[in-house]
C-alpha positions as CSV (number, residue, x, y, z in Angstrom):
1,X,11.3,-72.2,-95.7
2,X,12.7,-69.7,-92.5
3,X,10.4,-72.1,-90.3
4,X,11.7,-75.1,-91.7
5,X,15.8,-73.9,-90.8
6,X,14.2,-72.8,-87.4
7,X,13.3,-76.2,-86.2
8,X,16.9,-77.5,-86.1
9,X,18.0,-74.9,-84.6
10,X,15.2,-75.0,-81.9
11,X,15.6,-78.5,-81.4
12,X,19.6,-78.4,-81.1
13,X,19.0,-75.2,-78.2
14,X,16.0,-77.5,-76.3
15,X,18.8,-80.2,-76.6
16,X,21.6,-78.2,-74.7
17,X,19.2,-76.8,-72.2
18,X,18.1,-80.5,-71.1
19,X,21.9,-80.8,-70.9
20,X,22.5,-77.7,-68.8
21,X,19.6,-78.9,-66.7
22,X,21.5,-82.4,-66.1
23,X,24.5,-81.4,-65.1
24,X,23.1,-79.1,-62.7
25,X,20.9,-81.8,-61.3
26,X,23.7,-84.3,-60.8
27,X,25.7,-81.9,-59.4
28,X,23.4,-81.4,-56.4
29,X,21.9,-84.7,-56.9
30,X,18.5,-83.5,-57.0
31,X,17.5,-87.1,-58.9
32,X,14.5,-89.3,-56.8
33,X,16.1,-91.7,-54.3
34,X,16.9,-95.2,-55.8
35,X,14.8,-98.2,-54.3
36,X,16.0,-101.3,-54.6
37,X,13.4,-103.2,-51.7
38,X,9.5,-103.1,-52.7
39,X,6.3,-103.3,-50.8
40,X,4.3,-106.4,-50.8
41,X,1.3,-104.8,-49.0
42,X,0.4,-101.7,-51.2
43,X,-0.8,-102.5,-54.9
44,X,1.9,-102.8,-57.6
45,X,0.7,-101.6,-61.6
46,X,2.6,-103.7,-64.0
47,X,1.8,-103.4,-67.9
48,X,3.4,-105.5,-70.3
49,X,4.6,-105.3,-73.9
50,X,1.5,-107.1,-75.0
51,X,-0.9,-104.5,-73.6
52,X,-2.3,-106.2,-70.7
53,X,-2.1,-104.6,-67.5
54,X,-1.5,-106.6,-64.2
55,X,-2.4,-105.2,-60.7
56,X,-1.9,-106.9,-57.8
57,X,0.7,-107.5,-54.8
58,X,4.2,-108.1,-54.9
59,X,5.2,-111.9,-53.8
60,X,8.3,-112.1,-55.2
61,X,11.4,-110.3,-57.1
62,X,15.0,-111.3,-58.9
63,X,17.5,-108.9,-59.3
64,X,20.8,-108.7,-60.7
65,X,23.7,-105.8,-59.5
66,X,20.2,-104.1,-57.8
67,X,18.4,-104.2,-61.6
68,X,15.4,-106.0,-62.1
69,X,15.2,-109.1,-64.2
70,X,11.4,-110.4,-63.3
71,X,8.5,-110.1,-61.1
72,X,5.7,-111.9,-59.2
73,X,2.1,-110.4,-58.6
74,X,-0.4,-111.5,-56.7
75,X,-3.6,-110.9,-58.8
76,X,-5.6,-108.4,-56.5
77,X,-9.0,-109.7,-57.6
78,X,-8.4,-113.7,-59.0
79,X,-5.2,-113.8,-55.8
80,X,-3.6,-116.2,-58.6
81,X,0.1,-115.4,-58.6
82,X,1.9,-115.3,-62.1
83,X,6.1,-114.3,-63.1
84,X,6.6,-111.7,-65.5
85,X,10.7,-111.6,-66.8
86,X,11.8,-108.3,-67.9
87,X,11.3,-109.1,-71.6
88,X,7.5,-109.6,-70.9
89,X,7.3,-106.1,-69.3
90,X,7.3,-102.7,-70.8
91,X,6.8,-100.2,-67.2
92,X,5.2,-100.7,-63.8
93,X,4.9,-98.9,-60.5
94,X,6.2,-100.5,-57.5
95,X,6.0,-98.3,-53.9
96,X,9.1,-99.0,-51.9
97,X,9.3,-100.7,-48.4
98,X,8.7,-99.0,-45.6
99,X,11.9,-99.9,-44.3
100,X,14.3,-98.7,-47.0
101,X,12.1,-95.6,-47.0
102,X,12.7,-95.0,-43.7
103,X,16.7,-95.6,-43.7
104,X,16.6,-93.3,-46.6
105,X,15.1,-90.6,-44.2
106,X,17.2,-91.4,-41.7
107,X,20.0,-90.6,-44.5
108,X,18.8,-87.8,-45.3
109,X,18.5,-85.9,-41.5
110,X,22.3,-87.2,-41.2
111,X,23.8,-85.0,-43.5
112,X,23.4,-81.1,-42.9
113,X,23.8,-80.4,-46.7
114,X,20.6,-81.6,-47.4
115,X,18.8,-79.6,-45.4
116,X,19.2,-77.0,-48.4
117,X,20.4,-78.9,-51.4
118,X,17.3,-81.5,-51.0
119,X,13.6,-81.0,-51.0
120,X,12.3,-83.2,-47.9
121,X,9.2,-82.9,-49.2
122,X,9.9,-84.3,-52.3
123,X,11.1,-87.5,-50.3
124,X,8.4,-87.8,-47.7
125,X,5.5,-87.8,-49.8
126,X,7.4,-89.8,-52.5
127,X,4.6,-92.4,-53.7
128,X,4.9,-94.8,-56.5
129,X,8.5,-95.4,-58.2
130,X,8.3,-95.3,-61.9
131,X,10.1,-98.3,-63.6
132,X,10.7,-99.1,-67.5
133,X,12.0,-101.9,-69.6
134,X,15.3,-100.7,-70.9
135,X,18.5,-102.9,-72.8
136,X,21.7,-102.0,-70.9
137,X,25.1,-103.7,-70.1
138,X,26.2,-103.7,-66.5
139,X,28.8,-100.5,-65.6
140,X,29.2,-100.8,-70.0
141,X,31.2,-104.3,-69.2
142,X,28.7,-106.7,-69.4
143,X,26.1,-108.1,-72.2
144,X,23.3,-106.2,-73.2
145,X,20.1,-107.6,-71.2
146,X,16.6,-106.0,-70.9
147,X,16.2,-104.9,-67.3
148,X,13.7,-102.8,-65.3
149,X,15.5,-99.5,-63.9
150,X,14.4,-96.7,-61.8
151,X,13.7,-93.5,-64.2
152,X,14.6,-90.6,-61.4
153,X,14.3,-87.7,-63.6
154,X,10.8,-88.2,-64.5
155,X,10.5,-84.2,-64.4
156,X,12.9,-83.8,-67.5
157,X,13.0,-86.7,-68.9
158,X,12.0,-85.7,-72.4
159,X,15.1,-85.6,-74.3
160,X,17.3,-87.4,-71.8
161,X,16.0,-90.2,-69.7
162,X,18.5,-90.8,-65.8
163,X,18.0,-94.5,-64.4
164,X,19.5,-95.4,-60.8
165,X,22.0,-97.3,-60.1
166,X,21.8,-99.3,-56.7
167,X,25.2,-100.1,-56.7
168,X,26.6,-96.6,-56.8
169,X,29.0,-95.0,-54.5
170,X,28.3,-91.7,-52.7
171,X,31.1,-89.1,-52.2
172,X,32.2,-89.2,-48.4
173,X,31.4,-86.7,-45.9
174,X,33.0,-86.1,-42.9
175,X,31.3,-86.1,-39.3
176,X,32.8,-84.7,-35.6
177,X,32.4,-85.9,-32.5
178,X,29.1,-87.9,-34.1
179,X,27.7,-85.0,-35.3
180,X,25.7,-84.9,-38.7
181,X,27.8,-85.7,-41.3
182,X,29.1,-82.4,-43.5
183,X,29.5,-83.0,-47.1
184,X,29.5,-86.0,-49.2
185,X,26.7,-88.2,-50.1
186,X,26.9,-87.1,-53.6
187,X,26.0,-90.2,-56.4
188,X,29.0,-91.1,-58.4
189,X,27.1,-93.4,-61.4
190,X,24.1,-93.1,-63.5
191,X,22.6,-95.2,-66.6
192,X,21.9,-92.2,-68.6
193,X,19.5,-92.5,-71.7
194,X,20.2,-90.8,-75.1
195,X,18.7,-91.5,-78.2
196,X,17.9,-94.9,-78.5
197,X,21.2,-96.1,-76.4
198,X,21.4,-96.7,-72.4
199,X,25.1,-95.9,-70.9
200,X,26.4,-96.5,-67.7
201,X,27.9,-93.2,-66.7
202,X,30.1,-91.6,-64.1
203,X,29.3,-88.2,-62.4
204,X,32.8,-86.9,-63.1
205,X,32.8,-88.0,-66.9
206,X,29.8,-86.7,-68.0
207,X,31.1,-83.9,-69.8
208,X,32.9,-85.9,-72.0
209,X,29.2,-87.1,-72.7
C-alpha cells in the first residue's frame, strides 16, 4: 500500500523536474537547430503508420508555415519515386542541406553569446533530424492537421515532447561597428507536447503553461 501512494507522488516530482528542465532550456535555447531545407543526396528513413519502412532520396517536399505536409523518396534500390502525405507517415529522418547547415553556422559565430551558452559541437556534428507525425493547429488559430515537425528535445523528451517552429522570431541583438552581434537570438515560439495535445507556445507564456 506505501508503494502504491509513492508512485504518484514520484511521478508528479519526475513531472516538475521535466518542467524545471524546460524552462531552463528555453531560456538559453539549448533546443537542436530547426531545418526547414533537406538533403537530396544523403539517404532519407521514412516509416509509415502501416509499418513499412521507405529509404531512399529526397525528390521532393510540400510545406505549409515551414511544417511538413508530404514527401517524395526516391527508392534507393527499385529508384521508383512514390509521395507519402503526412497522414501516411508516422516518423522519418531527413539530414538537412548543406546550405542551411552552413548559414546556421555562420549564425552561430555571429553572435558572441553562443560561444558559451551553445555547444558547437552539438551543431557541427548534428546528423540526422528526427521528425514525427503530430495533429496541431497553426500558432493555435488554425484547423487541426497532421503535420511532420522537428522534435528538438530528443534528450528529454519523455514527459514533454518540444517541436520547432520555422516561423519563429528570435530576440534581437545588437552589433557595433559590425562587430559580432551581442545578445539576442533567443526563440520566441515553440509547439510544445503534453499529454496527448500539441500547443503552439510562446517563450514568455510558458509559465502560465
Amino acid at each position: 500500500m506505501f508503494l502504491l501512494l509513492l508512485r504518484p507522488k514520484r511521478k508528479k516530482e519526475a513531472k516538475k523536474k521535466a518542467d524545471r528542465e524546460l524552462k531552463l532550456e528555453m531560456g538559453k535555447d539549448l533546443f537542436e537547430s530547426v531545418y526547414t531545407a533537406f538533403s537530396s543526396k544523403k539517404i532519407s528513413t521514412v516509416t509509415l503508420k502501416d509499418g513499412r519502412i521507405i529509404q531512399g532520396y529526397k525528390t521532393g517536399i510540400k510545406q505549409k508555415s515551414g511544417l511538413i505536409l508530404s514527401i517524395e523518396i526516391e527508392d534507393s534500390i527499385s529508384k521508383k519515386k512514390e509521395k507519402f502525405t503526412a497522414e501516411q507517415i508516422s516518423e522519418m529522418y531527413l539530414y538537412p542541406s548543406g546550405f542551411q547547415k552552413s548559414l546556421k553556422m555562420q549564425s552561430f559565430f555571429g553572435n558572441v553569446n553562443n560561444y558559451g551558452r551553445k555547444s558547437l559541437n552539438k551543431i557541427v556534428s548534428q546528423g540526422y533530424i528526427y521528425i514525427k507525425n503530430q495533429e496541431v493547429s497553426i500558432k493555435n488559430k488554425k484547423e487541426k492537421k497532421e503535420y511532420l515537425m522537428q522534435l528538438i528535445n530528443p534528450e528529454f523528451s519523455s514527459i514533454i515532447e518540444v517541436y520547432g517552429d520555422p516561423m519563429a522570431k528570435e530576440t534581437g541583438g545588437v552589433s557595433f561597428g559590425g562587430g559580432p552581434t551581442i545578445g539576442g537570438g533567443v526563440t520566441k515560439s515553440y509547439y510544445v507536447k503534453k499529454g496527448d495535445k500539441v500547443y503552439w507556445l510562446e517563450k514568455k507564456d510558458f509559465n502560465d503553461y
